[in-house]
matplotlib code that plots the C-alpha trace (Angstrom):
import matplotlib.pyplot as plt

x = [29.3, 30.5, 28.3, 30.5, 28.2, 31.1, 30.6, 26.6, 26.3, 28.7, 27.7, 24.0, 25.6, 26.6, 23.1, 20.9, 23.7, 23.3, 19.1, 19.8, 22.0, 19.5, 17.2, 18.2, 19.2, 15.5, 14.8, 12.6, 13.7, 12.2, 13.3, 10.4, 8.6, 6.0, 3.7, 1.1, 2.0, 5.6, 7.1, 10.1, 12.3, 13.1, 16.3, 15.7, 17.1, 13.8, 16.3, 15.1, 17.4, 15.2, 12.6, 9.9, 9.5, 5.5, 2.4, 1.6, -1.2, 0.1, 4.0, 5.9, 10.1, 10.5, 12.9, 15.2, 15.8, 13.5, 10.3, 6.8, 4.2, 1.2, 1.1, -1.3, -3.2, -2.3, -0.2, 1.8, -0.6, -4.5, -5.8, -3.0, 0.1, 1.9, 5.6, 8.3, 11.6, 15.1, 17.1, 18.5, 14.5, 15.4, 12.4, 11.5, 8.4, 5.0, 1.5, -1.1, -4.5, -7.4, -10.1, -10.1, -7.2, -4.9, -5.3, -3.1, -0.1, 1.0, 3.6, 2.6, 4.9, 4.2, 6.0, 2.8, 1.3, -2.1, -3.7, -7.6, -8.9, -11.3, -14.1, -17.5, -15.9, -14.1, -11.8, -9.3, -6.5, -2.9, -1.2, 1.7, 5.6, 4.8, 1.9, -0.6, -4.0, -4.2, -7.2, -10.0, -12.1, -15.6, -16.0, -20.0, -19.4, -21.2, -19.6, -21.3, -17.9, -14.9, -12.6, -14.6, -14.8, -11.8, -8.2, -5.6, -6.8, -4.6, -4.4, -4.4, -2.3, -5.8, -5.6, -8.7, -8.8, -9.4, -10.9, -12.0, -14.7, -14.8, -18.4, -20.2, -18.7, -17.6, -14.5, -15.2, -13.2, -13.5, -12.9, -11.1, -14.4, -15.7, -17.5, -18.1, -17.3, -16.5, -17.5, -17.2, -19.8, -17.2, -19.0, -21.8, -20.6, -18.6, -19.9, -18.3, -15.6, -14.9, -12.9, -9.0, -6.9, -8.1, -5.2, -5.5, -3.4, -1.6, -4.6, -7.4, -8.0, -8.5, -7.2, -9.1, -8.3, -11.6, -10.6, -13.0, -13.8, -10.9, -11.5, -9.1, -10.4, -9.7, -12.1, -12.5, -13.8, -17.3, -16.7, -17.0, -14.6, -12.1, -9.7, -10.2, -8.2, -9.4, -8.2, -9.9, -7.0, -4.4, -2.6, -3.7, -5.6, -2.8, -5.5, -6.5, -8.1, -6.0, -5.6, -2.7, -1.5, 1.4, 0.6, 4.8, 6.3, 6.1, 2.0, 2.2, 0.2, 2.0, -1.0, -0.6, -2.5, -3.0, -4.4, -1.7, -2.5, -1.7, 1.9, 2.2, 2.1, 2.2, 2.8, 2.5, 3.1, 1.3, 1.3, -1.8, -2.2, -2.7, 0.7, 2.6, 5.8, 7.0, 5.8, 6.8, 6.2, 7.1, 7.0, 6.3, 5.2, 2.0, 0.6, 1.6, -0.9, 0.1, 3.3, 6.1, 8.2, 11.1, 13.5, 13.7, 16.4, 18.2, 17.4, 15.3, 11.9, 11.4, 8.4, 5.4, 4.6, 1.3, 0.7]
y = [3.5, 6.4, 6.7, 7.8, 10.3, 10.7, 7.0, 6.8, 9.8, 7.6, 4.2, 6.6, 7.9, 4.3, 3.0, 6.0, 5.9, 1.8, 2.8, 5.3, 2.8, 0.1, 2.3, 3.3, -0.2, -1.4, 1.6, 0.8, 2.6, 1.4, 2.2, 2.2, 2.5, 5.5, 6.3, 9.0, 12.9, 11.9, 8.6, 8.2, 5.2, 6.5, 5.1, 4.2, 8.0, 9.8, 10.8, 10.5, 8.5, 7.6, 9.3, 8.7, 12.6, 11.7, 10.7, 7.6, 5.1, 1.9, 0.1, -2.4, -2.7, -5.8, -8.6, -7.5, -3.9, -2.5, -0.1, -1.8, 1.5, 2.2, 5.9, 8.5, 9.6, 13.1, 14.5, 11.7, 9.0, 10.2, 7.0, 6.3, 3.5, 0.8, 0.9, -0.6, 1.3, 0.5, 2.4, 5.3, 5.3, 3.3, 2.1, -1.3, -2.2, 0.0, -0.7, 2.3, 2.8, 2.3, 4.1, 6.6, 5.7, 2.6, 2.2, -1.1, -3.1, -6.5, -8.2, -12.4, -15.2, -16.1, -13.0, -11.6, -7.8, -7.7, -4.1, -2.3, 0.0, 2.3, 3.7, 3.0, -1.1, -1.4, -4.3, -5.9, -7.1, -9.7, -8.5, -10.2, -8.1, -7.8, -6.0, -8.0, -8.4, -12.5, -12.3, -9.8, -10.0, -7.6, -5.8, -6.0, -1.6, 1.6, 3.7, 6.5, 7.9, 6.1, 7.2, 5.7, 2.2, 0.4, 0.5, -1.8, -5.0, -8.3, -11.2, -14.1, -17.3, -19.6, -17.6, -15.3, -11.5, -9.5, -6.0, -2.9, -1.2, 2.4, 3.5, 0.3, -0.1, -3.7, -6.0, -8.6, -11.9, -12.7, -15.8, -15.4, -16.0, -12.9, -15.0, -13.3, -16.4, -14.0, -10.5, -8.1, -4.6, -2.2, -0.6, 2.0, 3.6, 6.1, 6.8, 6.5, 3.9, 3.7, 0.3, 1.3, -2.0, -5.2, -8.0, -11.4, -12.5, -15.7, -17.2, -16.3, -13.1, -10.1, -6.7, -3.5, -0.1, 2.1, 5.5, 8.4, 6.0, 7.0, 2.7, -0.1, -3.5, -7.2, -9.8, -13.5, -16.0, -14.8, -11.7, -11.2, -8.1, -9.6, -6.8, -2.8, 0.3, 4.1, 7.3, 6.4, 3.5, 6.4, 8.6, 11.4, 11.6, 9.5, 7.9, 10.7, 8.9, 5.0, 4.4, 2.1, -0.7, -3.5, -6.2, -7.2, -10.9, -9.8, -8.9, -5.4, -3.5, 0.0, 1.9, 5.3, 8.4, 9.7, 13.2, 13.1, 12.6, 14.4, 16.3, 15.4, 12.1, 10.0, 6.8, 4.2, 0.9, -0.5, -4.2, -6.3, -4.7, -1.0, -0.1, 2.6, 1.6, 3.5, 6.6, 8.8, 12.5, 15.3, 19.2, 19.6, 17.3, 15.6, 12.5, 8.7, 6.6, 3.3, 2.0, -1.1, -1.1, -2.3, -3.4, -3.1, -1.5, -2.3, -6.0, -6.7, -8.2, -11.9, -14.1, -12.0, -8.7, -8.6, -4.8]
z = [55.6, 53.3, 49.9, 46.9, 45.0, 42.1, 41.9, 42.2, 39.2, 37.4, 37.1, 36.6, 33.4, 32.3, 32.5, 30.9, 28.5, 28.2, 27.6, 25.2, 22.9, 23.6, 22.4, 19.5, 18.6, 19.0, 16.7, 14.0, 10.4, 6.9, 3.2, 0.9, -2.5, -2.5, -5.2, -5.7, -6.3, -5.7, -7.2, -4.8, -3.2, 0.7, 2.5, 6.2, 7.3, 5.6, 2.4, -1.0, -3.0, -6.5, -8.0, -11.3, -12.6, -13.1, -10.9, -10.3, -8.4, -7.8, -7.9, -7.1, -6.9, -8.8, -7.4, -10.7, -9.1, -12.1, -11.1, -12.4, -12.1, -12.7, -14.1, -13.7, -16.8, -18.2, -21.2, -21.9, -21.0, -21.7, -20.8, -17.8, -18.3, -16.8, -17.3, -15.9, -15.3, -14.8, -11.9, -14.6, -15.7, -19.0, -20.2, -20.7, -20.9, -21.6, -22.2, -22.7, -21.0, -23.7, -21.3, -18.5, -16.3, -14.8, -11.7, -11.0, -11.7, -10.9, -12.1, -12.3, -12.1, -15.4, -16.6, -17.3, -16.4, -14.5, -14.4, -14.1, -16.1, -15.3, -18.0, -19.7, -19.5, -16.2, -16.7, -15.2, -18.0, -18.3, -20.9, -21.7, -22.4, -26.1, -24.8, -26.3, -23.9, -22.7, -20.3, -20.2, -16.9, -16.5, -13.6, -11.8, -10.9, -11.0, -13.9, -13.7, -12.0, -13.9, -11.0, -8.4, -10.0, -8.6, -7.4, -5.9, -7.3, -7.1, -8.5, -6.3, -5.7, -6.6, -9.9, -8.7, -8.3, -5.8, -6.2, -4.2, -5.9, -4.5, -4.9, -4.5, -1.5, -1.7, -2.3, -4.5, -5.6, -9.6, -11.1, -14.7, -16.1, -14.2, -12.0, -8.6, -5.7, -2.6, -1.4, 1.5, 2.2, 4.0, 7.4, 6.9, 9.1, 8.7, 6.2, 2.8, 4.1, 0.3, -0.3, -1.2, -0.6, 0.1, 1.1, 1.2, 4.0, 4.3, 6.8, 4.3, 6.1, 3.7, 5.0, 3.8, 4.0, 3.9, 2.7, 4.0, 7.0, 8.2, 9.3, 8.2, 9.0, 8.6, 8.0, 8.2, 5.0, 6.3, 5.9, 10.0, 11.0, 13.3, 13.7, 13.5, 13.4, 13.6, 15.3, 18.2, 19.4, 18.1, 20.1, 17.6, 14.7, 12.5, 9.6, 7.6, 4.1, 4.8, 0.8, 0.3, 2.9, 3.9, 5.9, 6.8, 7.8, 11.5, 11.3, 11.7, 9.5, 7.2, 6.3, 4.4, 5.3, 1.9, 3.0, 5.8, 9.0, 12.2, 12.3, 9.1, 9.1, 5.6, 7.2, 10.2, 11.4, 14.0, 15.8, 16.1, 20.0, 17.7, 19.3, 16.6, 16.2, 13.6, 11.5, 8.9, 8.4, 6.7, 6.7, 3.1, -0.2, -0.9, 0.7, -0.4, -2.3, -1.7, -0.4, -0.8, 2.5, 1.5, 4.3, 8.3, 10.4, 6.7, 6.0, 3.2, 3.5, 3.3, 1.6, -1.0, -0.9, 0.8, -0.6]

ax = plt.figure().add_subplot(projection="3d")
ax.plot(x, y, z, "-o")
ax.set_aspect("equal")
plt.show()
């Protein structure tokens, strides 16, 4: 029998070139909303194709096509802001901090604006588009450090809310009445695994993201710990202070590494097995504070924004 080695080195060539295709087919890519030092919208290439020219903590891209952000307090906002902005940064909506700073933004079905502030009252507030305040909730915090009290708070679909409270160290669920009905310590250790996102996911799971930890963590109703990520199911040292997170439709979990990870890294998905499928890095620019990924391999997401 005579082998054809022009043949064998061809049909070869076909099928590393068939794995390479398939490969990059199978490829993951995401557009997203970032907030934080930067307030950008990133296309699935890694190019910057929007931008907010201020600082901002927390966001949403509305289903409208308009920006709802919570802005960073400084010169133009003292006391911090939510706005929402249309595409060419026409703006349409504002409400001003009365105390330290704003640390969230929600927009509600009922057309409503839910947002914390942080200061001597730590609150959570609805305001509704004329700007005038509809609910006033008290928040049970240390304030000796305004900055420390809270951040990505959410309202929930049974009308509750559901807040991490940095230096106490616990998520707590409110009832409009300020009523406190659920609660979760975050690990002592490691230590100051300081509360940054908690999620309440669609099987009554909450998902938290615990800062300095370095730890992100789900938990059941009883507040048991069900599922766990750190550095040490990483390939590398990927989690470096987990503040914002994205639970998406298929389960994985987007968790930004706000004081950037290993080789840069910003952001990561990873699959319930703590598989990375997907990352995102970036010579220069600052870390992202919290993050709405917006579509997959360029199809947009489906269902709430569990953010």
């Amino acid at each position: 029998m005579q082998i054809n080695f022009r043949t064998i080195a061809c049909w070869a060539a076909i099928s590393l070139a068939g794995l390479a295709a398939s490969h990059a087919q199978t490829a993951v890519t995401h557009s997203f909303l970032a907030t934080g030092g930067e307030t950008r919208i990133v296309d699935g290439d890694g190019k910057t194709i929007w931008k907010y020219p201020g600082s901002t903590r927390d966001g949403f891209v509305l289903p409208n096509g308009n920006l709802l952000l919570a802005v960073s307090k400084g010169k133009d906002y003292p006391g911090g802001a939510v706005v929402e902005v249309k595409r060419d940064l026409t703006k349409v909506f504002e409400f001003n901090g009365t105390q330290s700073e704003v640390n969230t933004a929600q927009a509600l079905p009922n057309g409503n604006i839910m947002l914390t502030e942080a200061g001597a009252k730590p609150r959570i507030l609805e305001v509704n588009r004329e700007g005038k305040i509809v609910v006033e909730v008290p928040l049970q915090c240390q304030n000796t450090n305004h900055h420390m009290e809270s951040r990505m708070a959410r309202k929930l679909p049974n009308g509750n809310y559901l807040v991490p409270q940095l230096f106490d160290k616990v998520v707590r669920e409110y009832t409009p009445k300020g009523e406190i009905v659920w609660e979760f310590k975050t690990p002592a250790e490691p230590k100051d695994s300081w509360p940054f996102t908690a999620i309440r996911l669609a099987n009554g799971n909450t998902l938290v993201n615990c800062t300095h930890g370095n730890l992100v963590v789900e938990v059941d109703a009883a507040g048991k710990i069900v599922w766990q990520l750190s550095n040490a199911d990483l390939p590398d040292k990927l989690l470096n202070d987990p503040c914002g997170a994205q639970r998406l439709p298929n389960g994985n979990t987007v968790i930004c590494s706000y004081a950037i990870g290993a080789k840069r890294t910003k952001l990561l998905e990873v699959t319930p097995d703590k598989k990375v499928v997907w990352s995102f890095s970036e010579e220069k620019g600052p870390g992202i504070h919290e993050v709405q990924i917006l579509d997959t391999n360029g199809k947009p997401l489906d269902g709430a924004v569990m953010k």
